[in-house]
N, C-alpha and C positions, 0 to 999 in steps of 0.2 A: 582591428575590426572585431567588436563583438557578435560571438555563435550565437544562432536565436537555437534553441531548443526544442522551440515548441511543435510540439508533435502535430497538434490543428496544421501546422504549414510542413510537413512533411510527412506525406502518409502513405511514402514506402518502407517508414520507418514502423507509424505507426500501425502498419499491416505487421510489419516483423516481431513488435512486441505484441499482440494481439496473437498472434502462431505460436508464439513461445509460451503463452499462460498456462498452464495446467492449475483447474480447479478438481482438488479432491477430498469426499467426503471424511468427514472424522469418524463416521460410523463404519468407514471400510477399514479405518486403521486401528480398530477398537479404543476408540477413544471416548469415553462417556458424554454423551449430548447434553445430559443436563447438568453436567458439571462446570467446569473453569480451566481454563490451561494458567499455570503457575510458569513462570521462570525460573531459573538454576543459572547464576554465572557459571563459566569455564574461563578457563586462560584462551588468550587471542591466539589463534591457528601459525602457527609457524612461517607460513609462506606472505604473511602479512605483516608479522613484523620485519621482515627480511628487506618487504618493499619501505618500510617507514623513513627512511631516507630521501627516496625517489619519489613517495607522494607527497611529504613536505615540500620539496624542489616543485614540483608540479603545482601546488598550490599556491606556492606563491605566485609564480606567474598567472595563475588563472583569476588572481585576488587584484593584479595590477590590470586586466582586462574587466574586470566585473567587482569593482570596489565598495559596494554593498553585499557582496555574499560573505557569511558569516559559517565559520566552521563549529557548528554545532556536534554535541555527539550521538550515535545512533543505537540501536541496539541493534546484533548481527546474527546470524547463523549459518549451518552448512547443508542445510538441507530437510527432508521429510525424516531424514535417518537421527536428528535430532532430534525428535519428538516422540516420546514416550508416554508410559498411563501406568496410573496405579487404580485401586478399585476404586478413588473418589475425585480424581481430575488427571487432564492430561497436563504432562510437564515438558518445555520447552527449554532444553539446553543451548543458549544464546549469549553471546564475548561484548563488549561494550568496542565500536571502531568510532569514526564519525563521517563528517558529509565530505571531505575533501577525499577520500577514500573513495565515497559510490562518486562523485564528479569523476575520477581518476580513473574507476572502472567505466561507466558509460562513456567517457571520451575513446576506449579501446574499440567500442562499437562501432564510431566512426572514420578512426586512421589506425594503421597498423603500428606496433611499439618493438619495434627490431630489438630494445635493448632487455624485454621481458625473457627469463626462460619459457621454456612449454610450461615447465610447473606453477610458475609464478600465474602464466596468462590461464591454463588451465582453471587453478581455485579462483580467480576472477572472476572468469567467466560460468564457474559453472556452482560455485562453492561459498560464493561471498553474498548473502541474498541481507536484505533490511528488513529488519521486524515489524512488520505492523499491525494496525489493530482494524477491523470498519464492522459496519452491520448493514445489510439489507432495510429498513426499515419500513414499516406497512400499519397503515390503519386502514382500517374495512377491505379492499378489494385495491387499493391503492399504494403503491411505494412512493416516500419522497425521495428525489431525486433534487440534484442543484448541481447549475453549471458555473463553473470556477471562475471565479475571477483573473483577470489578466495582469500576471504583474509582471510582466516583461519578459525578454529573451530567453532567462533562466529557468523560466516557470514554464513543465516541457506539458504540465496539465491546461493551459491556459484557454481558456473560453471551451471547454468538455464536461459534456454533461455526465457526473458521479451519482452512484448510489453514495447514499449519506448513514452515518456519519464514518469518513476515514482519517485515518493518520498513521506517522510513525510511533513505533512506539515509546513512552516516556520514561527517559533514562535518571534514575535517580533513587538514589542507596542502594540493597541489594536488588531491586529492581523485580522484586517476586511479583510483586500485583500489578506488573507494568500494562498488561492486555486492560486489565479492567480499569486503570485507572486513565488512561487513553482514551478509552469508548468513552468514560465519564466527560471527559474534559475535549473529546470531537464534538459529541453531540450538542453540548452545551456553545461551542463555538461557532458550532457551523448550523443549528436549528436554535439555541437559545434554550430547549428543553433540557430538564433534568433528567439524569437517566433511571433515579428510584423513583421520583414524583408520578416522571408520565411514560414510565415504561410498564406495558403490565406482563410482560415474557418476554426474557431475552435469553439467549444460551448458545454457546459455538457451534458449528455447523458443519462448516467447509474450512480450508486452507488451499492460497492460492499460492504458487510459485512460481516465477515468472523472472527463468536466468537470467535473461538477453538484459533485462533491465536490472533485476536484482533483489528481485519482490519474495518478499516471505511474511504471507498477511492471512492472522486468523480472523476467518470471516462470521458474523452471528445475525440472527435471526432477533428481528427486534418487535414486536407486536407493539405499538402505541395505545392508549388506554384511549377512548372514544371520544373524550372532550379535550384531547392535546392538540388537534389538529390546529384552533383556532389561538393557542399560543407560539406556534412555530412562525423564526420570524429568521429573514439572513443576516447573518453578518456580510458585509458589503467587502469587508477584506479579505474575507476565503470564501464565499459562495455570493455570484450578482445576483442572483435569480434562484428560487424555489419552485418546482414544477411537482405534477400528480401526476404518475401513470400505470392505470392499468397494466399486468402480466399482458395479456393479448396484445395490446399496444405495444407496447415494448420488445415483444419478438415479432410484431408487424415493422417495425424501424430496425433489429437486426438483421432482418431478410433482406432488406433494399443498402449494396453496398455505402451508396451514397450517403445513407441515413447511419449506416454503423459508426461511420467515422464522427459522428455527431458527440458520440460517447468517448469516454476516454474509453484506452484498452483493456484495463483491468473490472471497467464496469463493463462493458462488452461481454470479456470472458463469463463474468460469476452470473450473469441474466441468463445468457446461455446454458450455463450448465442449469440453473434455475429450470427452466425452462422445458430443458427437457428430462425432468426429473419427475 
């Protein structure tokens, strides 16, 4: 029997990842606002290679239950304590793992794994986050926002309304420009704009972390240039629907439980902190 995932139909889950987010400013952490965070590989964490036997095993079964999931690979890190600056960007020391790894750890969320040490379930749970990339985006008074399209059991985002554009981050050579070349290639999938064409300020901001699930996502400040509105169009495979909403609006619908769950959790959190900032 196939797990549905999807957090829309489980929102004592989706309250527990929602508790778990910590959004924190780059300028608390002296990191240059109008800069760029760069990558730097590392060697994979020790307690990771140790599982690579035990998540292969897992994954195959999880492959014979869900015969379209594809083991992509991800970019990873261990935390805020990874994230460093020098006088002209911040630099994010991040391992290359993949997706049968975060399946592997969000499945410990839901059944306990007897055969994990403390250590092993320890860096799991608290130590193995996925790199991502998103932006806030706003022209005039307004953010775009787009709710996800539903592609089945696995997809835990599915019918949640996101701030646009997100992703994980894109893993490929040494992987330095990986933040910006993500934002590049989100935006352009999930609104159709380009991000030099119709962006007219964009630059990091925040950083979100969010153990329970595994979230490690620099967040940026996107200003759209005044006449892009009326070229932003969805891709129907990652976003059904494009919506405009006002700040005030948007923390009028986090106040009403009923309306928070509307959101996915990680947009939730970063409006929030938005908000009251």
């Amino acid at each position: 029997m196939n797990m549905d995932l999807r957090w829309k139909n489980n929102l004592v889950l989706w309250n527990r990842m929602y508790e778990s987010n910590v959004v924190v400013s780059l300028a608390d952490l002296s990191v240059p606002l109008d800069g760029r965070i760069v990558v730097k590989l590392t060697e994979t964490p020790s307690p990771l290679r140790e599982l690579r036997g035990r998540i292969e095993y897992f994954w195959g079964a999880f492959v014979q239950e869900h015969p379209t999931a594809y083991n992509s690979s991800v970019l990873a890190t261990t935390g805020i304590d990874a994230l460093s600056t020098d006088s002209r960007e911040g630099i994010l020391n991040a391992f290359v793992a993949d997706y049968a790894t975060c399946i592997f750890k969000n499945t410990l969320i839901q059944q306990e794994n007897p055969q994990l040490s403390d250590a092993q379930r320890q860096f799991l749970q608290q130590h193995f986050l996925v790199v991502g990339a998103s932006g806030y985006t706003s022209i005039g008074d307004e953010y775009v926002l787009g709710r996800r399209t539903d592609r089945g059991p696995t997809d835990r985002l599915a019918g949640l309304i996101q701030y646009l554009p997100q992703g994980l981050a894109i893993v490929e050579g040494n992987c330095q420009n990986a933040i910006e070349r993500t934002m590049a290639l989100e935006l352009k999938e999930e609104t159709s704009l380009d991000l030099d064409a119709d962006c007219g300020h964009i630059f990091p901001t925040h950083v979100l972390v969010g153990r329970l699930n595994g979230d490690f996502t620099i967040i940026h400040k996107i200003q759209l240039k005044p006449d892009s509105k009326e070229k932003i169009a969805a891709d129907k495979t990652e976003v059904e629907e494009i919506m405009y909403r006002t700040m005030p609006e948007i923390k009028r619908q986090l106040a009403q439980e009923n309306e928070r769950h509307l959101f996915s959790p990680v947009t939730a959190s970063v409006f929030q902190t938005l908000s009251n900032e």
